[in-house]
N, CA, C and O of each residue as an XYZ file, in Angstrom:
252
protein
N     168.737    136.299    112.661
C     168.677    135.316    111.586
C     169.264    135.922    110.313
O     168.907    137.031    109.918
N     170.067    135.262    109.752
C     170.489    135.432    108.489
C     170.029    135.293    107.160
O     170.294    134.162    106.752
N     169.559    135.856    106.482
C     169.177    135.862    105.352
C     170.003    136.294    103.946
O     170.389    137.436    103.694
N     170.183    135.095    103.083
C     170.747    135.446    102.278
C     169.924    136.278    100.783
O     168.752    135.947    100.599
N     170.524    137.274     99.816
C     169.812    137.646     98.811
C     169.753    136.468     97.402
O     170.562    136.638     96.490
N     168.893    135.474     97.341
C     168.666    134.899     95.987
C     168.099    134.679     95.037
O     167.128    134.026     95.417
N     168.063    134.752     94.345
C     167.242    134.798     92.881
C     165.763    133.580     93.011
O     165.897    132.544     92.360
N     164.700    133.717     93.670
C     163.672    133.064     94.158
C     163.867    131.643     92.672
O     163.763    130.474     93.045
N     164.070    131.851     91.495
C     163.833    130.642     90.482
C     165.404    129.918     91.134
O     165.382    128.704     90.932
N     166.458    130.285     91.707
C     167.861    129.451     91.880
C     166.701    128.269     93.395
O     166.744    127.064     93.644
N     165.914    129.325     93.969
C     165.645    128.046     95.065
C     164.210    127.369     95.099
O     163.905    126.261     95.540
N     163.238    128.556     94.380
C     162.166    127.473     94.802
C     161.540    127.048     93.382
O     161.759    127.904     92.525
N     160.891    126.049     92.970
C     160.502    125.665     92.178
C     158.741    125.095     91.795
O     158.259    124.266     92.566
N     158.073    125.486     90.858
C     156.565    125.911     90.761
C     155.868    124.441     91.073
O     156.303    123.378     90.630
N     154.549    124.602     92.034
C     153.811    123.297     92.096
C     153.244    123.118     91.265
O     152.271    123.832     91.509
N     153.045    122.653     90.317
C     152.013    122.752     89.333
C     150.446    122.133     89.666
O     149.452    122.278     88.955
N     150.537    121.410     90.949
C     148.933    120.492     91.437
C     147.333    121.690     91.748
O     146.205    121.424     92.163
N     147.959    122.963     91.318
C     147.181    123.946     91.561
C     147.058    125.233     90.844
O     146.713    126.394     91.066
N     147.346    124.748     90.213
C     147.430    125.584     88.858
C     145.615    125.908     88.591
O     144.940    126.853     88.999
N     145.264    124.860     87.856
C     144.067    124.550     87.692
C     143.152    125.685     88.698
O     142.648    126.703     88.224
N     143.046    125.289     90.188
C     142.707    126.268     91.121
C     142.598    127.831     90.891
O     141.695    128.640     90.678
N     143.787    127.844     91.019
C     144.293    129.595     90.643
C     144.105    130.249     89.516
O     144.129    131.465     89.328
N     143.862    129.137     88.558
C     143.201    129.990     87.408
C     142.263    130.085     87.345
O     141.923    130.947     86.534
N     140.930    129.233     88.197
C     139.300    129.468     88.269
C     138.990    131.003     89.063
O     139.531    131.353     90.112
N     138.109    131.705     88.377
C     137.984    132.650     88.792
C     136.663    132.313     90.186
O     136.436    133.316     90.862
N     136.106    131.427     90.466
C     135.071    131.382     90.742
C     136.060    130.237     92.380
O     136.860    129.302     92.386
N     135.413    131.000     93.388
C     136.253    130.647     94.426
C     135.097    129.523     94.787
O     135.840    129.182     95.707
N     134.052    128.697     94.908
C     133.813    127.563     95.317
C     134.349    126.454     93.943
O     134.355    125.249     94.195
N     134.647    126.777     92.967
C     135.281    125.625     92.298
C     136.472    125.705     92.249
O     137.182    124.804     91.800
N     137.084    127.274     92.900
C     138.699    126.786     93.142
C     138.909    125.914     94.482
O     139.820    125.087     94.533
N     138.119    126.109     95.458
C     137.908    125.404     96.574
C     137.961    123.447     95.599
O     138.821    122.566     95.599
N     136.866    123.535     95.068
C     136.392    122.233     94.855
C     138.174    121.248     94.250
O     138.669    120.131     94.395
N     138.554    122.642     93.527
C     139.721    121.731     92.951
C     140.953    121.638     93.433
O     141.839    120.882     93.034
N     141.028    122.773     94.697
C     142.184    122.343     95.342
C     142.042    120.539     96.041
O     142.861    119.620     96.066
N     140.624    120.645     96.530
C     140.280    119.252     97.363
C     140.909    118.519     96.230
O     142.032    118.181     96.602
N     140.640    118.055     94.798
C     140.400    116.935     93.806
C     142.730    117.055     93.906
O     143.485    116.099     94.085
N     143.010    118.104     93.767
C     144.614    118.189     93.207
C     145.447    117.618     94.767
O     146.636    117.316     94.668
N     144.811    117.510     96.037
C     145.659    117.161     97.425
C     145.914    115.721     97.510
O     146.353    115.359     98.602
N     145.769    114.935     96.747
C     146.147    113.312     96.841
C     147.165    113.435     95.901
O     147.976    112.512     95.811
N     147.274    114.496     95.123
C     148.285    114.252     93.765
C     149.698    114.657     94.422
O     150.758    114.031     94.438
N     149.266    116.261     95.108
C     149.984    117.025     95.656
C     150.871    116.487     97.178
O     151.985    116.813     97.588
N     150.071    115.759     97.625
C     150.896    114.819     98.587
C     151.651    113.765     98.762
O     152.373    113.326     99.658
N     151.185    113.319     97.253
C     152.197    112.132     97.154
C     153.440    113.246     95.964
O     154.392    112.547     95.617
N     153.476    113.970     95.678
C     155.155    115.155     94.882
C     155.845    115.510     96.117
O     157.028    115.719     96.384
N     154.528    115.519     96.939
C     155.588    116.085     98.253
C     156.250    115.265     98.788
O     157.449    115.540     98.729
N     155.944    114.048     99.471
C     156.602    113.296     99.457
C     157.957    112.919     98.860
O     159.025    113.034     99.462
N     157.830    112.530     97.809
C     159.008    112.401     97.290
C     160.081    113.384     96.651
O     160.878    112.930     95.830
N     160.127    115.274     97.163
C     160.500    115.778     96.685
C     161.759    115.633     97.970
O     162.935    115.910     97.739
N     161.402    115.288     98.951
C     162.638    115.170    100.537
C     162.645    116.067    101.342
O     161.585    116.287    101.928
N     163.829    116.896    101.655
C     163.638    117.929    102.579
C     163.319    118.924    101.881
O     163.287    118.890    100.651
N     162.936    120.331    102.853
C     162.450    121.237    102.456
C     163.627    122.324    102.172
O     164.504    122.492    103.020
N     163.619    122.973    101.094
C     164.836    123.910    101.114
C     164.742    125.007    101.104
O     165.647    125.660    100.584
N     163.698    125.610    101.630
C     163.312    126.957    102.294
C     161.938    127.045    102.446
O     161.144    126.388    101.774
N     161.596    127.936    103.416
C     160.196    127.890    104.221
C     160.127    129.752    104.342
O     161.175    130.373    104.521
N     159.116    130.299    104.249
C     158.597    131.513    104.399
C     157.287    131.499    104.953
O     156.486    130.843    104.287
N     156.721    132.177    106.251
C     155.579    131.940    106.139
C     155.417    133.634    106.917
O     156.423    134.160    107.392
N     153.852    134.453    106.965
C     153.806    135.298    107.191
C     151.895    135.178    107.973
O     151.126    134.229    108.128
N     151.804    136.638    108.272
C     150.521    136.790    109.196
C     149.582    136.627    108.226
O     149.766    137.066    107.091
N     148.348    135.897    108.626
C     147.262    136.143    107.416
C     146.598    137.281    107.528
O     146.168    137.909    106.560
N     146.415    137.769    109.239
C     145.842    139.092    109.642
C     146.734    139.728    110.651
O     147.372    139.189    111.555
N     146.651    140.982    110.317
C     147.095    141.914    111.429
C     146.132    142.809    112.579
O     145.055    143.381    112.413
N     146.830    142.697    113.568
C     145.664    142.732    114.815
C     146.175    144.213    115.295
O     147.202    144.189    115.974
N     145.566    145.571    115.020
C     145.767    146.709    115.170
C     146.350    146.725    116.864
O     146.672    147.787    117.396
């Protein structure tokens, strides 16, 4: 697979529906507010079209 080198701001661009989240230090009300920001966040997605790059990685590594 080919991978090109690019400047991550030329391709991807910030969600802002979770902001809020990530700045609570307190992980059951970042929980609480990701739930309240996913109706907002699904309808941007929607209408943003295709996807123009995807990265995804292991959450755990299995010795």
């Amino acid at each position: 697979m080919k991978t090109e080198n690019l400047e991550t701001q030329d391709i991807f661009q910030r969600i802002p529906h979770f902001e809020e989240a990530h700045n609570d230090p307190n992980p059951g009300r970042q929980l609480q507010k990701v739930k309240e920001a996913v109706p907002g966040f699904k309808e941007w997605f929607k209408e943003t079209g295709k996807v123009a790059a995807f990265y995804s990685f292991d959450l755990v590594t299995v010795p």
